[in-house]
N, C-alpha and C positions, 0 to 999 in steps of 0.2 A: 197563938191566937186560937181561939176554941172555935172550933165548927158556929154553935150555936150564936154568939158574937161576930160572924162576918153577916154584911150586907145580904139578907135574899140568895142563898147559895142550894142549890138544889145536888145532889151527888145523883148522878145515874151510875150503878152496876151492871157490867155485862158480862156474862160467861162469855162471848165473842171476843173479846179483848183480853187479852193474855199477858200483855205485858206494857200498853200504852196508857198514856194520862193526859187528855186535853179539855179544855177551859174554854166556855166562850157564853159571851152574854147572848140572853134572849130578853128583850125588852129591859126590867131593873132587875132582871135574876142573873145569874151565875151558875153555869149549869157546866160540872166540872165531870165527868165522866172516868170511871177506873175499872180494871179488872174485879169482876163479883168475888173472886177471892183473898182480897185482901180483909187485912183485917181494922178494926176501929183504929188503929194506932197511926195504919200505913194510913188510911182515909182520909184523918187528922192530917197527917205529914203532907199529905199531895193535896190536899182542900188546900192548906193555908200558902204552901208552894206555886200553886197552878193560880191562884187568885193573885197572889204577889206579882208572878210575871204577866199576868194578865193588866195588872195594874200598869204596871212599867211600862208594858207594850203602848198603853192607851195614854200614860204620859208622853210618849216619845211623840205620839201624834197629833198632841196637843199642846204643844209648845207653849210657853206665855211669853209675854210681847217682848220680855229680856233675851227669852230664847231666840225667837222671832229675829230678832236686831242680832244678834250674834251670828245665826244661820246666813244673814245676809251679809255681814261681813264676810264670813269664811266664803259663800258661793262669789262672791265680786272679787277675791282672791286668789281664788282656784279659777272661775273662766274669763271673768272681765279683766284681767291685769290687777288690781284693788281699784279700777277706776269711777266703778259706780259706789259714790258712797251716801247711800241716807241717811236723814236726821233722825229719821224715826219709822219705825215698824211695829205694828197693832192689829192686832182681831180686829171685825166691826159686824155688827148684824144685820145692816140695813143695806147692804148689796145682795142683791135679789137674780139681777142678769150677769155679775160679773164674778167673777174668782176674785181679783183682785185690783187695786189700781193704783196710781201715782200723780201725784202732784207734782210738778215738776219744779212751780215757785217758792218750795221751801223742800221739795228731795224726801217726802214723805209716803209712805207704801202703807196698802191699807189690805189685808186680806180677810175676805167672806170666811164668815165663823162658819158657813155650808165645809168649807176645806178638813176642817176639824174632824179626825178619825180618818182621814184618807191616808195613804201610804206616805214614806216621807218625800222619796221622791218626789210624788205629785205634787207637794207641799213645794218641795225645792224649785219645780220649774217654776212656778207661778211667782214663787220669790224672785229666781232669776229673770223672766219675765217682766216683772218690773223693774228690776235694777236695769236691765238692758235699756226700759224706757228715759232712765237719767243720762242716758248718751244719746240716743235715737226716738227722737217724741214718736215717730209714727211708726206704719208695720211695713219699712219699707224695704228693700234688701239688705242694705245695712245693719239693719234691725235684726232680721231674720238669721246673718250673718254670723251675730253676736251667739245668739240657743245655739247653733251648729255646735258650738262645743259642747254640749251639755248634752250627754250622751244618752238619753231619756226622754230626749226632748219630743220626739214623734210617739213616744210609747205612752208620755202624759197628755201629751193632746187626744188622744185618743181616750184614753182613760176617764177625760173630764167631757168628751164628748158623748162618751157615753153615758155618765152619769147626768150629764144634760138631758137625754133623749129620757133617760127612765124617770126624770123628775118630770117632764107632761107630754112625752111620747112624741114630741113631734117639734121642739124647739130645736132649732139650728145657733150657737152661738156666735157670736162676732165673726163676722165673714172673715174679715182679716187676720185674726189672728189665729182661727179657728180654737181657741181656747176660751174666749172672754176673758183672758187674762186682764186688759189694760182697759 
């Protein structure tokens, strides 16, 4: 793939850089960064290299709803016993206060496209999160019982609290669950 043929890619060279290559969006550009001494060819090679895994990286964190329903299989396997099982898992854009949530009369999980680009962990608690809700409707110890195994679980709460606070500086999410997960 030719330089001139990727999306918005901007090359910074730097004599400071001796021998690293990293990639990362600023707004719709691509600003892939190489040692000043490389030549057109290496620039080519690590352009179209650094964008490729950049790709990958920003698939992995943006699951589609197939993905979605698989990941929640494998987490209700690995901490729930297989016992939370839903019918269906989906993006949606119209949760504003919550991460994500569940419907319990048809076993259905719904996660805020806000999640989208976040690590996958984070992604995973908030799935787990509501799979735990298909056993335990409220956020009661039992509930709470359930994340214990999910060894992430304080470190995403935390993660999603904070991205709370920087989205209007001063919202506290769901008292209970402290995540807004459900």
């Amino acid at each position: 793939m030719a330089r001139d043929t990727l999306p918005s890619v901007e090359v910074r060279r730097s004599r400071r850089r001796t021998a690293t290559v990293s990639a990362f969006r600023d707004g719709d550009r691509t600003v892939v960064a190489i040692p000043a001494r490389f030549s057109r060819a290496q620039e080519r090679e690590w352009v179209e290299k650094m964008v490729a895994r950049l790709e990958d990286k920003e698939r992995r964190r943006r699951p589609s709803d197939a993905e979605l329903m698989e990941r929640a299989q494998d987490l209700s396997v690995k901490y729930l016993d297989g016992r939370a099982r839903a019918t269906s898992v989906r993006w949606v854009s119209n949760q504003e206060r919550r991460w994500g949530s569940c419907t319990l009369v048809d076993a259905s999980i719904r996660l805020s496209t806000r999640l989208q680009g976040m690590p996958e962990w984070v992604i995973d608690y908030v799935l787990l999160h509501e799979l735990a809700h298909l056993l335990h409707a409220g956020h009661g110890p039992d509930f709470w019982k359930l994340l214990e195994t999910y060894p992430r679980t304080e470190r995403a709460r935390g993660f999603l609290e904070g991205v709370a606070f920087t989205s209007d500086g001063s919202r506290e999410e769901d008292a209970d669950s402290g995540s807004s997960a459900s």
